[in-house]
Biotite code that builds the C-alpha atoms (Angstrom):
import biotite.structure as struc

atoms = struc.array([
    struc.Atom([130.273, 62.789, 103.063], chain_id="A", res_id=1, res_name="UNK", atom_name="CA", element="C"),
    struc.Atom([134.320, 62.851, 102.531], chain_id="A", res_id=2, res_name="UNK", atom_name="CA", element="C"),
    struc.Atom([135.784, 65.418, 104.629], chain_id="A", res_id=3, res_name="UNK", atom_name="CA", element="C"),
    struc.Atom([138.926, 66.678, 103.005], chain_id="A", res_id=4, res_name="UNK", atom_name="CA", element="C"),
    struc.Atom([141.431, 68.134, 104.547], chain_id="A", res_id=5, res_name="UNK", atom_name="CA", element="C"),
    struc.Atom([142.943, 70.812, 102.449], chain_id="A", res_id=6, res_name="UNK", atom_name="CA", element="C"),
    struc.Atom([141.767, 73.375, 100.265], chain_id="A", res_id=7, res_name="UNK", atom_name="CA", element="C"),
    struc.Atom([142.777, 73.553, 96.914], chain_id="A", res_id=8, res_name="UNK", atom_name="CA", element="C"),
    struc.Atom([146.282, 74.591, 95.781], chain_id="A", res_id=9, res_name="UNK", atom_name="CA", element="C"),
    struc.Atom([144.538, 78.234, 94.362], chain_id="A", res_id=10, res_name="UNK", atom_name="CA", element="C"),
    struc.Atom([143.188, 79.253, 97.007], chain_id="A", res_id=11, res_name="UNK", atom_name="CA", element="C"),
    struc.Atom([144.710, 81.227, 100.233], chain_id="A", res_id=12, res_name="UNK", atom_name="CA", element="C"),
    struc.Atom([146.658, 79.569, 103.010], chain_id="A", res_id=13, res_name="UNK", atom_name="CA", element="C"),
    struc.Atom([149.704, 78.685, 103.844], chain_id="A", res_id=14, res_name="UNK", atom_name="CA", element="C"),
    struc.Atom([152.103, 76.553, 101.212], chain_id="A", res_id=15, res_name="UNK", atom_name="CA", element="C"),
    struc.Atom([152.359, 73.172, 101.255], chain_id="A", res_id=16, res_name="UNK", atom_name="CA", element="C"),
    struc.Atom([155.147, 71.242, 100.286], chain_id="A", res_id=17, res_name="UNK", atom_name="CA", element="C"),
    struc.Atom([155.852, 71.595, 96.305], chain_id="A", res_id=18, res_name="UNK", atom_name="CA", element="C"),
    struc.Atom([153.952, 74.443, 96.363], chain_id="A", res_id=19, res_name="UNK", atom_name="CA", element="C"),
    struc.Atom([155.066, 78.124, 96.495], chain_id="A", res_id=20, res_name="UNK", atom_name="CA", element="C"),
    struc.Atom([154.015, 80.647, 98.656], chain_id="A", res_id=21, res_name="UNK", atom_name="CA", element="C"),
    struc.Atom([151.746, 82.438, 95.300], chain_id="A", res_id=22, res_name="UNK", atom_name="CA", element="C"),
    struc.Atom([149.546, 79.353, 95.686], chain_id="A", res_id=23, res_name="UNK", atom_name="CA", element="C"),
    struc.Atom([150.721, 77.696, 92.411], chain_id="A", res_id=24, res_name="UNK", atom_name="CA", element="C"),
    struc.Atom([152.042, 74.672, 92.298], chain_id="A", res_id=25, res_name="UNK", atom_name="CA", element="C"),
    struc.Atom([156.245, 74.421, 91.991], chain_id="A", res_id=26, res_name="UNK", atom_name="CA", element="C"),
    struc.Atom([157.495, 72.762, 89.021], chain_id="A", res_id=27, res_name="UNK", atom_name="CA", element="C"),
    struc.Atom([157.472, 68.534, 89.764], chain_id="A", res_id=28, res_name="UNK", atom_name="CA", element="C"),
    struc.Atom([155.956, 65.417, 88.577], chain_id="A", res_id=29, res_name="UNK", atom_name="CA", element="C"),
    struc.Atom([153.098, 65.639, 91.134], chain_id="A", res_id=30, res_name="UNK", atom_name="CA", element="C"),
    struc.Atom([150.651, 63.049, 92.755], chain_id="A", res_id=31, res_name="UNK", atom_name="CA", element="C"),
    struc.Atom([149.645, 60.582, 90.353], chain_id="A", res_id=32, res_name="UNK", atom_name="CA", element="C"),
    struc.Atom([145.984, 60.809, 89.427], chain_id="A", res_id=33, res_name="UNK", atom_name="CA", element="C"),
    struc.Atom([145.065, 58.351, 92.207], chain_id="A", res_id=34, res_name="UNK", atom_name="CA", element="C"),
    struc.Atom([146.102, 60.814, 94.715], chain_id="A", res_id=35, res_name="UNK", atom_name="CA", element="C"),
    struc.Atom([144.423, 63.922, 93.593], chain_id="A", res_id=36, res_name="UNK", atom_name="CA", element="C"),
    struc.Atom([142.335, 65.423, 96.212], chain_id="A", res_id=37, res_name="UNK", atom_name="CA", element="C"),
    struc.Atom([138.361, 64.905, 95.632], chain_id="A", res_id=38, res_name="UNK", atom_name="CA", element="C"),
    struc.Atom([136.816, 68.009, 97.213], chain_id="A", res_id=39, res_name="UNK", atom_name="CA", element="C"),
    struc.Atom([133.121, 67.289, 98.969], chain_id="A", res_id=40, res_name="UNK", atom_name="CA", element="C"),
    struc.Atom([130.788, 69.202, 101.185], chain_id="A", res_id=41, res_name="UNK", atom_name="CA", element="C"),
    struc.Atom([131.769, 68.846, 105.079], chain_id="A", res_id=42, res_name="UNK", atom_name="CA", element="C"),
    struc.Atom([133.880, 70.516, 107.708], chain_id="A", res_id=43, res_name="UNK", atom_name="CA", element="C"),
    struc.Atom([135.878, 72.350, 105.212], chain_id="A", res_id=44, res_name="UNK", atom_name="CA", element="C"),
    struc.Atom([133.807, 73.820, 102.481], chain_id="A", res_id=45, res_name="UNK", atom_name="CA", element="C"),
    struc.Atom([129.839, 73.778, 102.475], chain_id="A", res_id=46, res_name="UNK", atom_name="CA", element="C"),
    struc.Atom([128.078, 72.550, 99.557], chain_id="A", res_id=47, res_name="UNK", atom_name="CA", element="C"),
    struc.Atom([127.649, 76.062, 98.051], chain_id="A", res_id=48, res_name="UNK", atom_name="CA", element="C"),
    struc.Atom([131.137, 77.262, 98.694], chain_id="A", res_id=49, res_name="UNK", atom_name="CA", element="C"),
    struc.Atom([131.855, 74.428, 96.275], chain_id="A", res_id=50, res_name="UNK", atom_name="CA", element="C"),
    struc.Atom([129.210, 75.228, 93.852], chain_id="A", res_id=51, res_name="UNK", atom_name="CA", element="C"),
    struc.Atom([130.666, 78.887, 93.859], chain_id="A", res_id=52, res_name="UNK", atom_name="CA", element="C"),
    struc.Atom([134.200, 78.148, 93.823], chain_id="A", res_id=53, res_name="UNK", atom_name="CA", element="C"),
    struc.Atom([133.431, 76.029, 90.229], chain_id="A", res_id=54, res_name="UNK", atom_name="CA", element="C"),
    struc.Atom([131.789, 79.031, 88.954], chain_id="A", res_id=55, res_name="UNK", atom_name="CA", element="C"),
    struc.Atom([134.781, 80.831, 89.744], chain_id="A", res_id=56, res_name="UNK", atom_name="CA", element="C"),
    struc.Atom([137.182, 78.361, 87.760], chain_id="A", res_id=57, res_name="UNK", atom_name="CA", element="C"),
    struc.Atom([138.659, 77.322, 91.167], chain_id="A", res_id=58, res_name="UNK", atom_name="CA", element="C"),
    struc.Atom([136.972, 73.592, 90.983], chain_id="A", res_id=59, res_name="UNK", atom_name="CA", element="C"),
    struc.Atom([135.555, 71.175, 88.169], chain_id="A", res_id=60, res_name="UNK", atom_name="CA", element="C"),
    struc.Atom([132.411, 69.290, 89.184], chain_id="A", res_id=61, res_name="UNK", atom_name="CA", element="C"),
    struc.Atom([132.945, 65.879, 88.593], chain_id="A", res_id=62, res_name="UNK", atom_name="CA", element="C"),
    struc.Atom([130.004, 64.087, 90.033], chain_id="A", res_id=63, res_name="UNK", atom_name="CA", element="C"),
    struc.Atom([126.973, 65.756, 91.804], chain_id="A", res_id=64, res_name="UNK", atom_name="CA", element="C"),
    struc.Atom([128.707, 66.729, 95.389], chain_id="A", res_id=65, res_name="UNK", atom_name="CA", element="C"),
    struc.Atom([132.291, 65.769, 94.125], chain_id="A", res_id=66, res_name="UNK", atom_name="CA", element="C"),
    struc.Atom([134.932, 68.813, 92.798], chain_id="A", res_id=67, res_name="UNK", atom_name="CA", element="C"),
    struc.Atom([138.339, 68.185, 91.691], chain_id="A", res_id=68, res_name="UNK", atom_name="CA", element="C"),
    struc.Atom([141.226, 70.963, 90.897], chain_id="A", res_id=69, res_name="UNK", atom_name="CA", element="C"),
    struc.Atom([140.992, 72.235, 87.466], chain_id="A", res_id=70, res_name="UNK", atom_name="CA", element="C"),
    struc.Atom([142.991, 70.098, 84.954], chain_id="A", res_id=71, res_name="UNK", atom_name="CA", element="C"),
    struc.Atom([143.112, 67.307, 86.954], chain_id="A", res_id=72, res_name="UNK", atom_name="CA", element="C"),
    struc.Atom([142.537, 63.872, 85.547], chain_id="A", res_id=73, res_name="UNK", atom_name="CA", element="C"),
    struc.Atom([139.676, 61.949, 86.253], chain_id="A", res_id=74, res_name="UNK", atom_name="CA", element="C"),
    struc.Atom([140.911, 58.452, 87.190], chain_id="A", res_id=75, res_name="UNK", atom_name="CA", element="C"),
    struc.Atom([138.332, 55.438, 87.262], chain_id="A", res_id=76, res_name="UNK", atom_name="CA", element="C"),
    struc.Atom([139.365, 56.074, 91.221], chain_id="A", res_id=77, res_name="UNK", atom_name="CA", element="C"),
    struc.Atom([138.431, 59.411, 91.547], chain_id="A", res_id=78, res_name="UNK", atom_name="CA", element="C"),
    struc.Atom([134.844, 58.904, 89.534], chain_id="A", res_id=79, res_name="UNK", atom_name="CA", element="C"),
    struc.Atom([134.502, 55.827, 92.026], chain_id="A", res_id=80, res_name="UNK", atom_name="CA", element="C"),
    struc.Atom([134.923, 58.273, 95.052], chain_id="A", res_id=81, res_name="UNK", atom_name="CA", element="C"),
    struc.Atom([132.799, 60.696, 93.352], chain_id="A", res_id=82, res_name="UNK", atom_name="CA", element="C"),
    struc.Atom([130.397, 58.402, 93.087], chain_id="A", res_id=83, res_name="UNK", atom_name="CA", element="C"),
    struc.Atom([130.540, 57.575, 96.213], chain_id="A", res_id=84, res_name="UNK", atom_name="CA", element="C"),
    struc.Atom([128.855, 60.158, 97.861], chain_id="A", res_id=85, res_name="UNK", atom_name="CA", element="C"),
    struc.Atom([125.635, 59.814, 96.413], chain_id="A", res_id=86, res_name="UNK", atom_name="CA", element="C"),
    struc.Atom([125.474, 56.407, 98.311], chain_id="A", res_id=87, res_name="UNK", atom_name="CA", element="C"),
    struc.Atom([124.442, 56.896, 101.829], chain_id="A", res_id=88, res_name="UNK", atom_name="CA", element="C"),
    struc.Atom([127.213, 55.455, 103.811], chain_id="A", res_id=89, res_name="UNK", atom_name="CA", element="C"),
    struc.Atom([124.282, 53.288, 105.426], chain_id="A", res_id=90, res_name="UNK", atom_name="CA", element="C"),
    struc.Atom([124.347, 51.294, 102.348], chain_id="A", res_id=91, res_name="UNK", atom_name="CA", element="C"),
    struc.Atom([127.433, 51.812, 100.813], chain_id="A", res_id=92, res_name="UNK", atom_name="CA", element="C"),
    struc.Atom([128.527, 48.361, 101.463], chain_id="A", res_id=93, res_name="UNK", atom_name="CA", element="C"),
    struc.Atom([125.725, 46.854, 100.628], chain_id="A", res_id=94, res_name="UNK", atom_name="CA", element="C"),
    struc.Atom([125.295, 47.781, 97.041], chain_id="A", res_id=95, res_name="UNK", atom_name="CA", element="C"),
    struc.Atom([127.597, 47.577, 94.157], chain_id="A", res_id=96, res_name="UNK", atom_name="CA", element="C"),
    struc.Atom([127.500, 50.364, 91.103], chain_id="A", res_id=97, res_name="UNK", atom_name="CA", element="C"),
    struc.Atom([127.037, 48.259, 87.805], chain_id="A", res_id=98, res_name="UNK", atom_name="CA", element="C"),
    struc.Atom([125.507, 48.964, 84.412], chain_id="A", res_id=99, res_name="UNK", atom_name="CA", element="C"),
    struc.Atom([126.199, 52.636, 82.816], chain_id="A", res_id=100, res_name="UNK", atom_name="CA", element="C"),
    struc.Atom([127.207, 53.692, 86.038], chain_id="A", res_id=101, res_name="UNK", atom_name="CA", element="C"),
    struc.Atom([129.950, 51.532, 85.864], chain_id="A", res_id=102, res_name="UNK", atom_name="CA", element="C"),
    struc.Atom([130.851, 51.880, 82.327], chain_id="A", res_id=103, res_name="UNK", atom_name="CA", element="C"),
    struc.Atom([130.809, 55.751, 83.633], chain_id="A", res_id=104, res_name="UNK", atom_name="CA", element="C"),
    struc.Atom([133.889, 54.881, 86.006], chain_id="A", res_id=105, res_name="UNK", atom_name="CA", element="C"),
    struc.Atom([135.806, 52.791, 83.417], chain_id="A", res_id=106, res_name="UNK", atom_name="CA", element="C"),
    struc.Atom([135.087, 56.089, 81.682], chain_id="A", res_id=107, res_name="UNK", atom_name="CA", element="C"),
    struc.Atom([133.440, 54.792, 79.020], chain_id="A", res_id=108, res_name="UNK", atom_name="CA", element="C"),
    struc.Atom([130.439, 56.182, 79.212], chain_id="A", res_id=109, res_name="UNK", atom_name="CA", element="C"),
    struc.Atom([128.140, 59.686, 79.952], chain_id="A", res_id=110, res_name="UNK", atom_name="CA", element="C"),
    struc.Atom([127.608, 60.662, 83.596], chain_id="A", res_id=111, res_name="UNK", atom_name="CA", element="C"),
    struc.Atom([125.000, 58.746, 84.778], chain_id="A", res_id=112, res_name="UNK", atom_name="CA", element="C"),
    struc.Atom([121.602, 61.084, 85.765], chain_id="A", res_id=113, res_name="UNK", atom_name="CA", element="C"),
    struc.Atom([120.888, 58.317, 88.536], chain_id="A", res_id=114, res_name="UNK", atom_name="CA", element="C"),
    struc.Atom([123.107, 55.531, 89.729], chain_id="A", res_id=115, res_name="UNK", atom_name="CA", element="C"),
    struc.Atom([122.248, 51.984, 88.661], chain_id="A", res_id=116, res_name="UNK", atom_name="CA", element="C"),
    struc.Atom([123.598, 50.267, 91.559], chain_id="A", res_id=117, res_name="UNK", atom_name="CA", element="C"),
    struc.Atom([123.235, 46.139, 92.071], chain_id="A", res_id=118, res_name="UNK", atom_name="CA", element="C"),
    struc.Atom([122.105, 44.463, 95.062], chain_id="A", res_id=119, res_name="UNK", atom_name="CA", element="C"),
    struc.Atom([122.666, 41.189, 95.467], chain_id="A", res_id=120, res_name="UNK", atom_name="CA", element="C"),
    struc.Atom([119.582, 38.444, 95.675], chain_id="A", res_id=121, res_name="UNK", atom_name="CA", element="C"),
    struc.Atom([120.717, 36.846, 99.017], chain_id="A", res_id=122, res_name="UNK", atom_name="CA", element="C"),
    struc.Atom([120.422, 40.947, 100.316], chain_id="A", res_id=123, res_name="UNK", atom_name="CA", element="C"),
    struc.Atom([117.437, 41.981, 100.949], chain_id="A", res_id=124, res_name="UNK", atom_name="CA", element="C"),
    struc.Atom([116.516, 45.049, 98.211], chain_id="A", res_id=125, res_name="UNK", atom_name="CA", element="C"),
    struc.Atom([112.874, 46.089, 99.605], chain_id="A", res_id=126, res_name="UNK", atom_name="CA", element="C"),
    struc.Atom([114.836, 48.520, 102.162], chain_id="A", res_id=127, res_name="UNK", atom_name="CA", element="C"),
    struc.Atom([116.667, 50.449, 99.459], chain_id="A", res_id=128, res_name="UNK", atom_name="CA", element="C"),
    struc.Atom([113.616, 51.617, 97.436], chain_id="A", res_id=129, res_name="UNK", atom_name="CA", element="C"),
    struc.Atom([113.102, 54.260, 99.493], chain_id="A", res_id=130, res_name="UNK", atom_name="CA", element="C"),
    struc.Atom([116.800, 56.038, 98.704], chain_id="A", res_id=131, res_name="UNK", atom_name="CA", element="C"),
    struc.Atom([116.631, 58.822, 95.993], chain_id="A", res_id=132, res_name="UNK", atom_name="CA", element="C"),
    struc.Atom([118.967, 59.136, 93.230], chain_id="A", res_id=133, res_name="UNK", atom_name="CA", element="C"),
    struc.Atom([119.673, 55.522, 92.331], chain_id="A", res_id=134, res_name="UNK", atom_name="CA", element="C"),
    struc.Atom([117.863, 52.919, 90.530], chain_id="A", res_id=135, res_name="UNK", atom_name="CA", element="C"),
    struc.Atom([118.456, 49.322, 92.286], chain_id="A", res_id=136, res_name="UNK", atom_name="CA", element="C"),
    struc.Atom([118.918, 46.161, 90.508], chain_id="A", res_id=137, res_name="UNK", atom_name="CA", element="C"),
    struc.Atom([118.588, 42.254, 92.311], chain_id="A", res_id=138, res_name="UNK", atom_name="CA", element="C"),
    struc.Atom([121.060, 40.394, 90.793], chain_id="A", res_id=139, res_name="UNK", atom_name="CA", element="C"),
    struc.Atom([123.310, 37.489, 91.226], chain_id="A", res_id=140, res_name="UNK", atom_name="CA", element="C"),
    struc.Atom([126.949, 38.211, 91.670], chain_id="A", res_id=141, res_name="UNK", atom_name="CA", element="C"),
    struc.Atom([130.044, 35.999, 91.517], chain_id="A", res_id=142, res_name="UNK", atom_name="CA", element="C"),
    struc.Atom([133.361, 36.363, 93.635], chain_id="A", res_id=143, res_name="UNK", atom_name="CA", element="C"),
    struc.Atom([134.928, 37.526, 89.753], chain_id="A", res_id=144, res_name="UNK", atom_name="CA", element="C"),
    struc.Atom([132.108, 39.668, 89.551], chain_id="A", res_id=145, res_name="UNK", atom_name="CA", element="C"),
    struc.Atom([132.702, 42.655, 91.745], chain_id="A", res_id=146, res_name="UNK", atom_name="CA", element="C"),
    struc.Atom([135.801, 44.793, 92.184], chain_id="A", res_id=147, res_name="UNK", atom_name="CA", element="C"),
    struc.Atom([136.638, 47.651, 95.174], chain_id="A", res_id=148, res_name="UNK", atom_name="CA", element="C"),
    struc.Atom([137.883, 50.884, 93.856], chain_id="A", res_id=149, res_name="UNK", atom_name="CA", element="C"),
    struc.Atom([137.561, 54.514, 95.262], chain_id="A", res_id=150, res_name="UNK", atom_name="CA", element="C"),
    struc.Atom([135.586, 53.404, 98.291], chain_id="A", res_id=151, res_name="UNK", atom_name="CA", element="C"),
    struc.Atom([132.722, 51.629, 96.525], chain_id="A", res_id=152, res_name="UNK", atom_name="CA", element="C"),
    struc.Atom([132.079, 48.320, 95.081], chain_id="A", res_id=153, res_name="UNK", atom_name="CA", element="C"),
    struc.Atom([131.586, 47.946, 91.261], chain_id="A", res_id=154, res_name="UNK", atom_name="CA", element="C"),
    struc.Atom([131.015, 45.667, 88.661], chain_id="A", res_id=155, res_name="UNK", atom_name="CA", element="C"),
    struc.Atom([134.238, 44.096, 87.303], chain_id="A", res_id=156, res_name="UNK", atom_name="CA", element="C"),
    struc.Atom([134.461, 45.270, 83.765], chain_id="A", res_id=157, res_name="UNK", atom_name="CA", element="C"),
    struc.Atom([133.608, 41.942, 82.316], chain_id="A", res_id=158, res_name="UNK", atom_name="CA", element="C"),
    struc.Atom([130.344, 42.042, 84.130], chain_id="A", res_id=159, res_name="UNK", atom_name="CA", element="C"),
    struc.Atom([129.543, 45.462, 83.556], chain_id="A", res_id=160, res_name="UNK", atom_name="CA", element="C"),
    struc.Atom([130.013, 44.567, 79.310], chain_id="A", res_id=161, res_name="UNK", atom_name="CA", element="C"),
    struc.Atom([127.927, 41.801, 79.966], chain_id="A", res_id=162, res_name="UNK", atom_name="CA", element="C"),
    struc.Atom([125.070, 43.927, 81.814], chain_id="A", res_id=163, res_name="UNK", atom_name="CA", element="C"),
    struc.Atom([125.056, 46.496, 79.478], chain_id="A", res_id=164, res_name="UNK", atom_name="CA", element="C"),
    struc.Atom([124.592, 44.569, 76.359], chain_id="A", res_id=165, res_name="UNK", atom_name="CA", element="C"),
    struc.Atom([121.439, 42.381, 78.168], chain_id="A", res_id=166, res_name="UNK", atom_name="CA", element="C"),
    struc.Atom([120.148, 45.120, 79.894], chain_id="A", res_id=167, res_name="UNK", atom_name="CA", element="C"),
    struc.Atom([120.894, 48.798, 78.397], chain_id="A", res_id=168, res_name="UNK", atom_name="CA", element="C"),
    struc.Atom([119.071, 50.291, 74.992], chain_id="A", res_id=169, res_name="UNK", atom_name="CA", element="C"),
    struc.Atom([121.464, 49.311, 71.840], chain_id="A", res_id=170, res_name="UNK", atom_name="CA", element="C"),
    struc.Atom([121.831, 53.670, 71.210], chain_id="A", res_id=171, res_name="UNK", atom_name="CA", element="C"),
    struc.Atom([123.674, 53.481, 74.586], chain_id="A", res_id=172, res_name="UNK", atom_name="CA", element="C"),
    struc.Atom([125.106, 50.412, 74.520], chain_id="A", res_id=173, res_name="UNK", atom_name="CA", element="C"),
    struc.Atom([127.033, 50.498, 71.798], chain_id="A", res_id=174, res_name="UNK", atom_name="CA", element="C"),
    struc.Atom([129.210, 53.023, 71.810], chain_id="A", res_id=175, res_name="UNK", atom_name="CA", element="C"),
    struc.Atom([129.783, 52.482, 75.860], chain_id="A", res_id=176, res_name="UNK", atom_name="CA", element="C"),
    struc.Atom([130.543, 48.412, 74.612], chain_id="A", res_id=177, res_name="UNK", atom_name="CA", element="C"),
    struc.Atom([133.195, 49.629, 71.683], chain_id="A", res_id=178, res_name="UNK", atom_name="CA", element="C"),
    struc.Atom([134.526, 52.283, 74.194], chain_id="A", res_id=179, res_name="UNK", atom_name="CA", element="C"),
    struc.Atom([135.391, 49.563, 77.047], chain_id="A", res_id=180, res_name="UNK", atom_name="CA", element="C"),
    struc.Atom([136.929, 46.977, 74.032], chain_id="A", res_id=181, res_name="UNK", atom_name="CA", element="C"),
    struc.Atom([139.121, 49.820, 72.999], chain_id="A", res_id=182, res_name="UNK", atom_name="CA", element="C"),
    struc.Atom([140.777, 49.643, 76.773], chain_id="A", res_id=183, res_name="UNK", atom_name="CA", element="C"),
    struc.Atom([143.105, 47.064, 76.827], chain_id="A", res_id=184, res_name="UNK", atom_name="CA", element="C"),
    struc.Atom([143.459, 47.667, 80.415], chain_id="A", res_id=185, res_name="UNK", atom_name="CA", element="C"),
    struc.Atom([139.690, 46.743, 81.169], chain_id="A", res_id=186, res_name="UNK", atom_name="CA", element="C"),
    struc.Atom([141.033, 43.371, 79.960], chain_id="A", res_id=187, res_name="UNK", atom_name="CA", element="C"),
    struc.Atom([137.300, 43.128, 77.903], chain_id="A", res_id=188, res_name="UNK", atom_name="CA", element="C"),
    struc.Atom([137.330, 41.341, 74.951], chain_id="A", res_id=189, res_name="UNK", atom_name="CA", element="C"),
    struc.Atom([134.660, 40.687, 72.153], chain_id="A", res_id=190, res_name="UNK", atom_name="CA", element="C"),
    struc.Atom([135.136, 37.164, 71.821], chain_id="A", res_id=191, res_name="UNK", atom_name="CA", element="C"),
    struc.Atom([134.846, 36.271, 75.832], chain_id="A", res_id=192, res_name="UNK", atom_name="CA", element="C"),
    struc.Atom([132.094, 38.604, 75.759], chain_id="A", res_id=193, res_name="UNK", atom_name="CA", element="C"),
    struc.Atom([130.136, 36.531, 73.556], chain_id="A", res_id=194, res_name="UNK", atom_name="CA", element="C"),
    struc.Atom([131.040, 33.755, 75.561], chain_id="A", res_id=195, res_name="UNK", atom_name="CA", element="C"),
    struc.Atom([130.068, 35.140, 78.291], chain_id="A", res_id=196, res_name="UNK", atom_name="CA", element="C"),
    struc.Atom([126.458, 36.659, 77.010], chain_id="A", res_id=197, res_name="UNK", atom_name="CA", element="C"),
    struc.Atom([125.854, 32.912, 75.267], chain_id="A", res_id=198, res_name="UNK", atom_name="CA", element="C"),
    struc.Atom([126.346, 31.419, 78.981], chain_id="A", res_id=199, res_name="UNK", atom_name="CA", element="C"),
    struc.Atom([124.308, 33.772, 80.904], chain_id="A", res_id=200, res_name="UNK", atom_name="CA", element="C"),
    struc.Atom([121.145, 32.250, 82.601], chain_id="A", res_id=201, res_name="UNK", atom_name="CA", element="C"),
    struc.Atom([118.366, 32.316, 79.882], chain_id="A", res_id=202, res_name="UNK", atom_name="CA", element="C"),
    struc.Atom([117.148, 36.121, 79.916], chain_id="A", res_id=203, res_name="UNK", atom_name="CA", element="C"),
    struc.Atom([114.389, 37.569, 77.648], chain_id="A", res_id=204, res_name="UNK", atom_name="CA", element="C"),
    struc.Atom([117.561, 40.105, 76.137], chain_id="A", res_id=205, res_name="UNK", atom_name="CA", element="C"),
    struc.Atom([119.707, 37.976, 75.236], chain_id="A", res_id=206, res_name="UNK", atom_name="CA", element="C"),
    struc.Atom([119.067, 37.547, 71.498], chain_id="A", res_id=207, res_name="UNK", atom_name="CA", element="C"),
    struc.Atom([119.181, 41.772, 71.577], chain_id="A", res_id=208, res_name="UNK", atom_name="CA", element="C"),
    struc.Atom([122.309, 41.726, 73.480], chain_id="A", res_id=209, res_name="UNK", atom_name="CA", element="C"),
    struc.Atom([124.026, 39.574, 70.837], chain_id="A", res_id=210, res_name="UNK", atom_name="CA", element="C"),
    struc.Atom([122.542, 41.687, 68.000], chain_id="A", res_id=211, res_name="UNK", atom_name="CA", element="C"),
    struc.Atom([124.397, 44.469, 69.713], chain_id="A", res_id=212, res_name="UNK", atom_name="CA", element="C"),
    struc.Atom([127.398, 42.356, 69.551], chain_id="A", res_id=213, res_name="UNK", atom_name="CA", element="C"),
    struc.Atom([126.886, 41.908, 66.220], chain_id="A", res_id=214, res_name="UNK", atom_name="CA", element="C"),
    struc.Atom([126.970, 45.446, 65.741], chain_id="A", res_id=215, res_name="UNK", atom_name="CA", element="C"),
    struc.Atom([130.714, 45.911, 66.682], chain_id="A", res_id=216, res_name="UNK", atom_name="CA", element="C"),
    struc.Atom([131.818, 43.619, 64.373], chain_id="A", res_id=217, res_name="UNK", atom_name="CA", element="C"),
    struc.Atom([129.727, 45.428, 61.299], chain_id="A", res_id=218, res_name="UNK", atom_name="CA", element="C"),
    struc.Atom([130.039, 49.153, 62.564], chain_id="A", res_id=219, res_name="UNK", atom_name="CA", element="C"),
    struc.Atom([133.692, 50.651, 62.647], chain_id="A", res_id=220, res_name="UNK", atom_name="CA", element="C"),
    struc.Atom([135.792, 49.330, 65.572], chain_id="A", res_id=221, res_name="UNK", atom_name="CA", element="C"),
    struc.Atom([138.797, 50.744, 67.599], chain_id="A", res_id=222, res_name="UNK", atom_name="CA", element="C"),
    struc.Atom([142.142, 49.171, 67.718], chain_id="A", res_id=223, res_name="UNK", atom_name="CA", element="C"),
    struc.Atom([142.081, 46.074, 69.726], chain_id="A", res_id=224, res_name="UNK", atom_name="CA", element="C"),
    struc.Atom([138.043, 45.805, 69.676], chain_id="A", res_id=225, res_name="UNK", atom_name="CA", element="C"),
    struc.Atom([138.250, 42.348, 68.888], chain_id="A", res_id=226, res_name="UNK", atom_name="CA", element="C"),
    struc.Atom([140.549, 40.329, 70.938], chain_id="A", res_id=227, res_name="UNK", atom_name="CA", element="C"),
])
């Protein structure tokens, strides 16, 4: 687990810098999202000091053993991190979080009930059915294919659109597909999708997955959908 070092700005302690000695925060820009502290169980707090200090309003859940401060946003980063500790660090680096788990990160999607996490085929998989929580996938990954954020590998965004239109049902699909077009900054776009569907290996989903495809264009689309 992440050990944090500091508790959060509302509780007691000593002030830190930007911060007033009422425990509220002194007027200021701030960390930027990608520095918000991520709150876990270890040296600090124990699991149910956590759980009780969200009850309280003190902490948001954001994943399973992940908190963050209330208000704070909820960066692709920060869900990565989150994440994160539902891996065991054993096999952290071994696995990469794809699918609706990684369509959860973009933010795109609902919190995942399980992790979907990847393994690659040259890895060997038959080791990792024995870990709770996740669902494991043998797949074949490029070098474009997987990107490091938050301390956990993921599916690049292209790759995770690609997955979840072969592999996810259409109800979830999409809405999680017309979510990541409508992020420029994912750099997805419905045209290189296709493409990129059209030249996957031959797959028994692929004639669904284009159907879903199909479905942005006849359904309602955001700004930007179809690039």
């Amino acid at each position: 687990m992440v050990h944090m070092p500091r508790a959060p700005a509302a509780l007691s302690g000593p002030p830190r810098s930007g911060q007033t000695g009422s425990g509220q925060r002194a007027p200021g820009p701030g960390p930027g999202p990608e520095h918000c502290e991520l709150y876990s169980p270890g040296t600090l707090f124990s699991w149910p000091e956590l759980q009780s200090m969200a009850a309280d309003g003190v902490l948001t859940q954001l994943y399973q053993r992940g908190y963050l401060p209330p208000g704070a946003h909820a960066s692709p980063q920060l869900r990565a991190r989150a994440a994160s500790l539902a891996v065991a660090p054993t096999i952290r680096q071994r696995v990469v979080a794809g699918r609706m788990t990684a369509a959860w990160i973009y933010g795109c999607a609902a919190e995942p009930d399980r992790l979907a996490l990847l393994v690659d085929a040259n890895r060997r998989i038959s080791s990792l059915r024995s870990v709770r929580g996740c669902t494991f996938h043998e797949v074949r990954l490029g070098p474009f294919d997987v990107v490091s954020m938050g301390g956990l590998m993921v599916s690049s965004p292209l790759r995770t659109a690609v997955d979840v239109a072969l592999h996810v049902e259409a109800d979830r699909a999409v809405p999680a597909l017309r979510a990541m077009l409508a992020r420029p900054e994912l750099g997805v776009r419905l045209r290189l999708l296709r493409v990129a569907v059209e030249a996957s290996p031959r797959v028994p989903h692929k004639r669904a997955a284009l159907a879903k495809l199909a479905a942005l264009v006849t359904q309602p689309s955001p700004p930007n959908a179809a690039g």
